[in-house]
N, C-alpha and C positions, 0 to 999 in steps of 0.2 A: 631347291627350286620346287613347285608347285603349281599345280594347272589351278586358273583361277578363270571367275565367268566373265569379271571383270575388275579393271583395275588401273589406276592413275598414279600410282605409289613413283616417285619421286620421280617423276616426268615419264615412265614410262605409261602408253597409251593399248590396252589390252581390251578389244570390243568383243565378245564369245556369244554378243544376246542371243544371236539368232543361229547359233553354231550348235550341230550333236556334240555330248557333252564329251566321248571320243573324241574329237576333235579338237578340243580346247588346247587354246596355246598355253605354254609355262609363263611363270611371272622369270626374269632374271635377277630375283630377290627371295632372301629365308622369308619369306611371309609364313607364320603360323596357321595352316591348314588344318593341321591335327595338332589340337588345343591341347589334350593329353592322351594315354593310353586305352582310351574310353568314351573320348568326347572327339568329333569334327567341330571345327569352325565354319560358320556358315559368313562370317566376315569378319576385317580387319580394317581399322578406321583409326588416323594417327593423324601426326604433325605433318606427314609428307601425303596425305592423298588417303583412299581406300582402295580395300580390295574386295570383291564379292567373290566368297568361293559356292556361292547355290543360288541360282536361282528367284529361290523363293523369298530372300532376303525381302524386308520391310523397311525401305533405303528411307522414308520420309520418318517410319520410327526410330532406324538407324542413328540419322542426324538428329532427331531430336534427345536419344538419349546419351549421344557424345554432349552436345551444347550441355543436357544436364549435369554432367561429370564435371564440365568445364563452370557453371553458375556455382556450384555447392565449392569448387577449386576459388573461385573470384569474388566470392560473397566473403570469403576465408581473409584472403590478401587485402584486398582495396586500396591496393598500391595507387591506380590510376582510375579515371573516371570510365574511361573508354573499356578495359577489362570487364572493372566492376557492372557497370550499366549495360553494356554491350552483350557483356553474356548474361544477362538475364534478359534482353529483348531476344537475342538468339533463341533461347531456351521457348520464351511467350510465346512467340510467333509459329516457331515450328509446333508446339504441342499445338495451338492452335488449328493449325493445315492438318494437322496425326490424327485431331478429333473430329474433323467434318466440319470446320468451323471459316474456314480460310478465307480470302479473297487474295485475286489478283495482286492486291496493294502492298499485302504482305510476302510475296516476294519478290516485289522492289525493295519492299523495309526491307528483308532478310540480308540480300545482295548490298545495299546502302551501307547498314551494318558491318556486314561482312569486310566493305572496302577499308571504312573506317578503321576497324577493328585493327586490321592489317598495317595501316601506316600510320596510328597515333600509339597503339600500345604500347607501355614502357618494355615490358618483356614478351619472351619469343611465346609463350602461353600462351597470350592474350592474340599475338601476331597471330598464330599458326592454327588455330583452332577455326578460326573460319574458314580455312583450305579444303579441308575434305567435304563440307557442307558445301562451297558451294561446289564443289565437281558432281555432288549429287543432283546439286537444285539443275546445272546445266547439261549435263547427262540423261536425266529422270525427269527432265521435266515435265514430259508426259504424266508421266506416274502424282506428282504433284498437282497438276490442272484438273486430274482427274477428280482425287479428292474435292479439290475446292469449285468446280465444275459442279458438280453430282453432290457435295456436302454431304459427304459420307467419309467415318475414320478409316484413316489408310489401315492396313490389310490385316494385321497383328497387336494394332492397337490394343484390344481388349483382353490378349492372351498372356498368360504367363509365358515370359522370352526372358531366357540368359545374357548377362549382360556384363562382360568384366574386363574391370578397366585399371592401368596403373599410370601415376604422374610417373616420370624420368625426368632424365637429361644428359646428356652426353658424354659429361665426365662422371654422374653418380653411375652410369648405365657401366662404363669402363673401370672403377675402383671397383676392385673381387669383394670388397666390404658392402660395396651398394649406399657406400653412405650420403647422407642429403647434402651433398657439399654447398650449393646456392645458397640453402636453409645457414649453415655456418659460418658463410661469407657473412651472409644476412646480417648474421648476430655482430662477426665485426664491426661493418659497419655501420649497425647503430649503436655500438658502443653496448651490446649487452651481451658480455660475455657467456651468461648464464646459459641465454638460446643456444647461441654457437657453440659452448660444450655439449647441450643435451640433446641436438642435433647431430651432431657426431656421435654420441654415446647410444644412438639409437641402435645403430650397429656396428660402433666400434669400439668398445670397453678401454681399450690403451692411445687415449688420446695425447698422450705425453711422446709415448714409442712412437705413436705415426706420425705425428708432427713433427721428429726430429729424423728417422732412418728409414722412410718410405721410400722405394723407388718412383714415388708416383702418376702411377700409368695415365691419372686422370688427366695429368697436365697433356699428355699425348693426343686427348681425345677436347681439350678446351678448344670452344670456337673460337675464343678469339685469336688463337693462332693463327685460323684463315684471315684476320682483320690486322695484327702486327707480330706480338707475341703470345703464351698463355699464362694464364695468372700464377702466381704464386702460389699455388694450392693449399702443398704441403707447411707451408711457413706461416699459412694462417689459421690453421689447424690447432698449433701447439700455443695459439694464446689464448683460446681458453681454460684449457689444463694450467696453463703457468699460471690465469689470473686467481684459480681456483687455489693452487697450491701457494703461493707468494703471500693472499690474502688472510690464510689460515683457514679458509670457509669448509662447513661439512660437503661431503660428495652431493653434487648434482648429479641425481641418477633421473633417466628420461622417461621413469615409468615408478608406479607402488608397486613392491613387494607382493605376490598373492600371496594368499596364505598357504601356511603348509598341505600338500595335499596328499600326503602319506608313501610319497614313492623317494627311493635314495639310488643316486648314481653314482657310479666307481669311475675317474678320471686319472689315465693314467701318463703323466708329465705336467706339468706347469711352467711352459712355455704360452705361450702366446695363442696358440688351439687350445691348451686343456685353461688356461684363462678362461679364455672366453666363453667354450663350452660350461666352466660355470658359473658366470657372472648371466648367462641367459636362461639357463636351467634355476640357478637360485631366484632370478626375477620372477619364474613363472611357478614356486611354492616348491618345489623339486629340492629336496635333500642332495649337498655334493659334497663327496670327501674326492681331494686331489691328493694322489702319492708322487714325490717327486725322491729321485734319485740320490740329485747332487745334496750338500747341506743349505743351498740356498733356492729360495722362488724365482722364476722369471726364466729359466731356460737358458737358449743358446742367446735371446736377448741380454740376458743379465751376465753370462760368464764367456760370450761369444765377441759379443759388440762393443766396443772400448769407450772408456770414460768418455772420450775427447768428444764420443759423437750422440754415446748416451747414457747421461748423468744418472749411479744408478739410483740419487736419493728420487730423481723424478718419478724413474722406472717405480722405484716400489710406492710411487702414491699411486701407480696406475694400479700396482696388484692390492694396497690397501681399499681401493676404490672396490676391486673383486671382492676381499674378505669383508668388506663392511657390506653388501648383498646378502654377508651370511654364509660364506665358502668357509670350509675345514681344509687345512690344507696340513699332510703329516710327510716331511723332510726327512732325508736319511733314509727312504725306505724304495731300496730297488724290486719291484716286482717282478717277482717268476712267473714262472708255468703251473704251480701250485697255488700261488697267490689268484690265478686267476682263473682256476677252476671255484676255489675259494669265493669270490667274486662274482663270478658266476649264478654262484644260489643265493649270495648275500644281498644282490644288488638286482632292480629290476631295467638293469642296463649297464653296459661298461661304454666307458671311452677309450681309447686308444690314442695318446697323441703327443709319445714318445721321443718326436722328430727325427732327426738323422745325425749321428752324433759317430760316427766311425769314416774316419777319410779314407779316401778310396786311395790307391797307391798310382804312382806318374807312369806304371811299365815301362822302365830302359831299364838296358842292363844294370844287372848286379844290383838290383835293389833288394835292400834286405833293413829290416825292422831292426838289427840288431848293429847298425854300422854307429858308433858314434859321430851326432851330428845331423842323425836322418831324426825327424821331429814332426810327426803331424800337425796339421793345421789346429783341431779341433784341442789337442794337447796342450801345445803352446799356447793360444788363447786362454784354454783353461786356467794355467797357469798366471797370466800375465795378470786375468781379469781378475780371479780369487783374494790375488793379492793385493792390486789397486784398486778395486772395491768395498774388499771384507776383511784384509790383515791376514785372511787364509795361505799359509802353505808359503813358500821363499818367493823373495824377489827376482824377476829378471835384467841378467844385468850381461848386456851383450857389447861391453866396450872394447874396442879394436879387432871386432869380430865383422867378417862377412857373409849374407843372407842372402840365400837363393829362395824366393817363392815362386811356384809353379801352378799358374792359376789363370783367372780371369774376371774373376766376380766380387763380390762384397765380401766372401771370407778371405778369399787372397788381399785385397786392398787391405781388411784391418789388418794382416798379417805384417805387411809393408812397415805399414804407419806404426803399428805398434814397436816394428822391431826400432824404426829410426827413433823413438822416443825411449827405448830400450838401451841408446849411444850403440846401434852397430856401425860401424866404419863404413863400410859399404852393403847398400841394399839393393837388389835385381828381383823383379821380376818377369820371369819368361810364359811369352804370352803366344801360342798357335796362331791365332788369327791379327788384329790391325788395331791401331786406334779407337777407330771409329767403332770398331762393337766392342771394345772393355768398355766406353762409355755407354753403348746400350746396355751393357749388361748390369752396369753401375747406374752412375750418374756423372753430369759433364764436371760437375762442383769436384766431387769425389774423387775422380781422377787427375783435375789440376792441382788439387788440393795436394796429395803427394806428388806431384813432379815438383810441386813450389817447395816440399821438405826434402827435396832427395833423392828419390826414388826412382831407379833406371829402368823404362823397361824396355825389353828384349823383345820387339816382335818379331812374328813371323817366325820362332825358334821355337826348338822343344830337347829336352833331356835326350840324349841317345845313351847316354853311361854313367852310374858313379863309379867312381874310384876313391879308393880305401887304401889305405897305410894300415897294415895291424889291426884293423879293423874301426877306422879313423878315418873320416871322409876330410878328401884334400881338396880336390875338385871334379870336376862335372865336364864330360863332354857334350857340346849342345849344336844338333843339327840347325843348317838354318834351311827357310823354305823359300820359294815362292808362289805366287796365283797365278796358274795359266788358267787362261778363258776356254770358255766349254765352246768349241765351234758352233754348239747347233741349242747354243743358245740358254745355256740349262748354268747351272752353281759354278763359280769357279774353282778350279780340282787346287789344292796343295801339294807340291811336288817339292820336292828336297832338291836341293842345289847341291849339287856332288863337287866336293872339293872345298867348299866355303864353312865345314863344320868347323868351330873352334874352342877352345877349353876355359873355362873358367876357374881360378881356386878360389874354395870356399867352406866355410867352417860349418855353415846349416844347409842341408835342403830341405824345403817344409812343400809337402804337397798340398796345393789346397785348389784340388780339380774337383771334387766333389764329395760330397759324402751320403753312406748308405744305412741304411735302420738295421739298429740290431732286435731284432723280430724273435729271439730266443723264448721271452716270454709267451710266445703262443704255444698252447700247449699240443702237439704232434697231430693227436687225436681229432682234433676239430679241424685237421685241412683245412684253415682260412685260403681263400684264394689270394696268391700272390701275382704281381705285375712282373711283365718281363724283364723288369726294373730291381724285384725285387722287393717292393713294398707293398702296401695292404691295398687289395683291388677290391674297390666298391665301386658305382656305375654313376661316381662324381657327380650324383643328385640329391642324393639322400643319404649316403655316406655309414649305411648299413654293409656290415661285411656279409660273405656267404655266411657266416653263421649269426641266423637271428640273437638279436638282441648284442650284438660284439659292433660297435660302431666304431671307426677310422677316419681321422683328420690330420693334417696339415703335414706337414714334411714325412712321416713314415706311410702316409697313404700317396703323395703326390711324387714325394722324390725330394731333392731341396730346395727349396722356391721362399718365394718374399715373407716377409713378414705379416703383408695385408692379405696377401692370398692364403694363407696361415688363417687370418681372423676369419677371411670371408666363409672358408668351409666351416670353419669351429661353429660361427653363429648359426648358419643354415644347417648344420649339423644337431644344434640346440635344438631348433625347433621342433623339429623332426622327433628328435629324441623325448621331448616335454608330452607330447603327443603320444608316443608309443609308450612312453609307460604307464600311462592313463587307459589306451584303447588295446593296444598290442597288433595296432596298425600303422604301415609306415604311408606316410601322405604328406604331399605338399600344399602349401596354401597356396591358392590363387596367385597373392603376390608374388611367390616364390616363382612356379610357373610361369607369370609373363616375364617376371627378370631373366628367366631362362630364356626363353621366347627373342625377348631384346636384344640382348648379348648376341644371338646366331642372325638376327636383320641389319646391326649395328645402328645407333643411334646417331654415331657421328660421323658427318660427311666430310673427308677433306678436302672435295672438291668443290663446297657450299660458298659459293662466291656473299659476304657478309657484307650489308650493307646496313644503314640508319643509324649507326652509331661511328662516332669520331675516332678513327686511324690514328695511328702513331704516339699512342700514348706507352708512355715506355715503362716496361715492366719494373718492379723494384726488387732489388735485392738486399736483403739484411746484413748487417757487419760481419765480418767475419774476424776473427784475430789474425793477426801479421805472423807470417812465418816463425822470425825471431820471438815472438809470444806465446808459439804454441808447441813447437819443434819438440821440443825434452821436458812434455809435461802432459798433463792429463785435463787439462781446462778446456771447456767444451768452446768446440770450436768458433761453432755457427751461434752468434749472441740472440738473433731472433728480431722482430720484428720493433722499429717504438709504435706506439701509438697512431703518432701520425702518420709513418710509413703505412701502419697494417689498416689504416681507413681510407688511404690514399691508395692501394694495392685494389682492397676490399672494392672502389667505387668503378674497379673496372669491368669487373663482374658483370656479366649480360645476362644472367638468370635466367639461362637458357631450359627454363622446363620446359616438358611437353607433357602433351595425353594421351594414348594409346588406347585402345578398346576391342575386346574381341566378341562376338556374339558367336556365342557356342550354345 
């Protein structure tokens, strides 16, 4: 919240002109006031309205240097006439009135404009951008007559004024990557793959991984959800990667290579953060050697996540895609505490981005590492994937056997799936909470997906004991629970139902509630600060640890979390990084900042009643193979989009960009 002078931001109406500036009421909105740790914002000016936080604001150069952000945006596109030409009268007219030039006539033009603008543009840009111009021109209009009155430039005209502005949208604003999704719809649908990769690739290097095992938050935040359903995001993501890969074509990378510029970084895991972090470090001339553990590249992706869901010849055209930027990547090599003092002096920076590769344990009785039968999560994947991947290490082979997994997320599901494709007789999963949030914690596909192979699960339960023969697990006792409601209104409690526990026999129990970072390789002396979590605490902006120059991303600094939100720190993590070892300064860009900025006002309304465009167009979804097809094998499941499907998908898309602008 924020005391603001004045302000229209999404219907609210906030008048402070003539108020002591104690007195000033809050916005009931994150409006950015304080632009960063050294700047105020004197105003914020978007898709939804403005806000003045001074006074002294120069609202007639205000609008005119949004229109300008919006003409250089629509000179770009030239999708429609009404954009195109629209925002260049917008832009005309107003500099005209900003320089003493104006007449009455032109703001009728401006307002005439403005209406137009609103009900013929193809997209919400073209729609939205006239909204805060006119709440100025009808607020301020004084302030406007006066100019064109008197013909004299409004107040700031002539001065150097800060002025910064980013395009969004609602689902790029909501994917942790920040990627240009519209931009790669785009390329779908005009059939040119090349855009739509290198649109993605802007900030997402594993366009293969996110277009097949993304939770994708962005569909959460797609408008056209409020209009019927939200697009297929994810599904149309992975056809550029596939047209790229299928066709044999070299890597479409969305940027040149700079050239070398004398600095080298140490990246420690090649998973999906230390990817990335060097696939944007290498674009920006930055020397990077990645150490990775296991004997293969790609992390908990490549020896976590199963055939079925991600093929891993795809996976490694995402990481050929890294090594062809120019990344060194040296396998077999676990790093210490010596390694990284080592490091330390060799490098003028390290990465950290290790993940979380140690399950946590279920606590009921008698758990012990040592029962036959007790099998981590992380383990048994290991296992499973090494071998149906790479030929590494034995096959699993769980026939007439039963599996208990104790979970609720993406590594419990593949644990499920894998074991029924493993022939276990019977598989359970015991699950604390409901239906309804294994799917959020998943996905809805994901989850029908295994009840259609098998797969029982157990809500509302949890382990209260194993039991051991000899030290041979037989079976599990498993409380069960229920939700009583909070009277006064608050989370509903879980409470055990006494008397309804009951026992299940069974040959595995694999916990897979979560997993924690083995952090061993820091080395004592440098107290890196840790979260109460346990992992590497940095101030989730810049992603420098307490000790300069030692940076932290994606699963050992967060905890266990997706895969995109994995990339989204790695890249912003990059950048940051590209910069510090060049100045020995840690700084964000603009861009960075108002992403920041966005994320805490939210870009998308669910309550935006959508109109101009045609309801009930029904979403598409791609083939999937048939149970009996996919049951006891490793063929990927989800076949992908055809052509016609991914343009017919592609055409639902409202290209919902917007402009933002802060005058700091």
């Amino acid at each position: 919240m924020s005391k603001v002078y004045f302000s229209t931001w999404n219907g609210e109406f906030i008048n402070n002109i003539n108020t002591p500036a104690e007195e000033w009421k809050e916005s009931a909105y994150n409006l950015p006031a304080q632009y960063d740790s050294h700047r105020e914002s004197k105003a914020f000016i978007g898709w939804d309205g403005v806000a003045l936080f001074d006074k002294d604001v120069d609202v007639i150069r205000l609008a005119m240097e949004y229109a300008a952000q919006y003409q250089e945006y629509s000179e770009a596109c030239g999708r429609c006439a009404p954009g195109r030409w629209g925002g260049r009268i917008l832009y005309d007219q107003l500099d005209k009135i900003a320089r003493g030039e104006g007449s009455r006539a032109d703001l009728d033009h401006l307002r005439e404009i403005g209406k137009s603008m609103q009900i013929t543009s193809k997209c919400e840009i073209g729609k939205t951008v006239p909204n805060p111009i006119i709440d100025l021109m009808t607020h301020f209009e004084d302030v406007f007559l006066e100019c064109i009155n008197e013909q004299k430039p409004s107040k700031h005209y002539n001065e150097s004024v800060s002025y910064i502005a980013k395009i969004t949208s609602p689902c790029s604003d909501a994917c942790p990557s920040h990627v240009d999704i519209p931009a790669y719809i785009e390329g779908v649908r005009d059939l040119r793959m090349d855009d739509s990769l290198m649109a993605t690739r802007q900030t997402m290097p594993l366009a293969h991984v996110c277009g097949r095992v993304c939770p994708h938050p962005c569909e959460d935040a797609c408008r056209r959800t409020n209009l019927d359903e939200p697009i297929s995001i994810m599904a149309l993501k992975r056809l550029g990667a596939d047209w790229e890969t299928d066709h044999g074509y070299d890597f479409f990378h969305p940027m040149e290579k700079k050239a070398d510029c004398g600095k080298k970084v140490a990246i420690i895991g090649a998973g999906p953060a230390g990817l990335t972090t060097a696939y944007y470090l290498a674009a920006e001339g930055v020397a990077t050697d990645v150490y990775e553990e296991l004997p293969v590249l790609g992390g908990e992706v490549a020896v976590g996540v199963p055939e079925y869901r991600m093929p891993i010849a795809k996976y490694n055209k995402d990481i050929e895609c890294v090594r062809d930027m120019g990344v060194n990547f040296i396998v077999n090599r676990k790093v210490n505490a010596d390694d990284m003092r080592k490091f330390e002096q060799d490098y003028d920076a390290v990465m950290v981005a290790t993940g979380t590769r140690i399950s946590k344990k279920v606590y009921c009785d008698n758990e012990r590492a040592d029962i036959k039968g007790y099998w981590s999560a992380i383990e048994m994947l290991d296992q499973i994937n090494l071998w149906d991947k790479y030929g590494i290490g034995e096959r699993v082979d769980l026939t007439g056997k039963t599996v208990v997994c104790v979970g609720g997320g993406f590594t419990s599901m593949d644990v499920v799936r894998c074991a029924i494709r493993a022939n276990a007789k019977k598989v359970y999963m015991i699950y604390r909470r409901d239906e309804k949030t294994i799917i959020k914690n998943t996905t809805y596909e994901e989850y029908h997906e295994a009840v259609e192979e098998g797969v029982e699960f157990l809500f509302h339960s949890a382990v209260a004991r194993m039991n051991d023969e000899e030290n041979v697990l037989k079976s599990l006792l498993v409380d069960k629970f229920e939700l009583v409601p909070d009277p006064n209104g608050g989370r509903a409690e879980l409470v055990k139902i006494e008397g309804a526990s009951y026992t299940i026999e069974t040959d595995f129990l694999i916990p897979a509630v979560s997993q924690s970072a083995d952090l061993k390789l820091l080395p004592e002396e440098w107290e890196i600060e840790k979260t109460s979590w346990a992992t590497i605490k940095t101030n989730g902006k810049d992603y420098m640890t307490s000790r300069k120059g030692i940076f932290a991303s994606g699963d050992c600094e967060y905890g266990p979390m997706t895969i995109v939100n994995a990339v989204g720190q790695a890249k912003r993590a990059a950048s940051v990084m590209a910069r510090y070892v060049l100045t020995g300064e840690v700084t964000l860009t603009d861009d960075e900042i108002m992403e920041d900025h966005l994320r805490k006002l939210r870009v998308y309304d669910k309550k935006e009643k959508v109109t101009g465009w045609l309801p009930g167009v029904a979403r598409a979804h791609s083939e999937v193979l048939g149970v009996d097809e996919r049951k006891y094998n490793n063929r990927e499941v989800n076949l992908g989009f055809t052509q016609e499907e991914a343009m017919s998908e592609a055409e639902r898309c409202m290209r919902c960009y917007y402009i933002a602008m802060v005058q700091a």
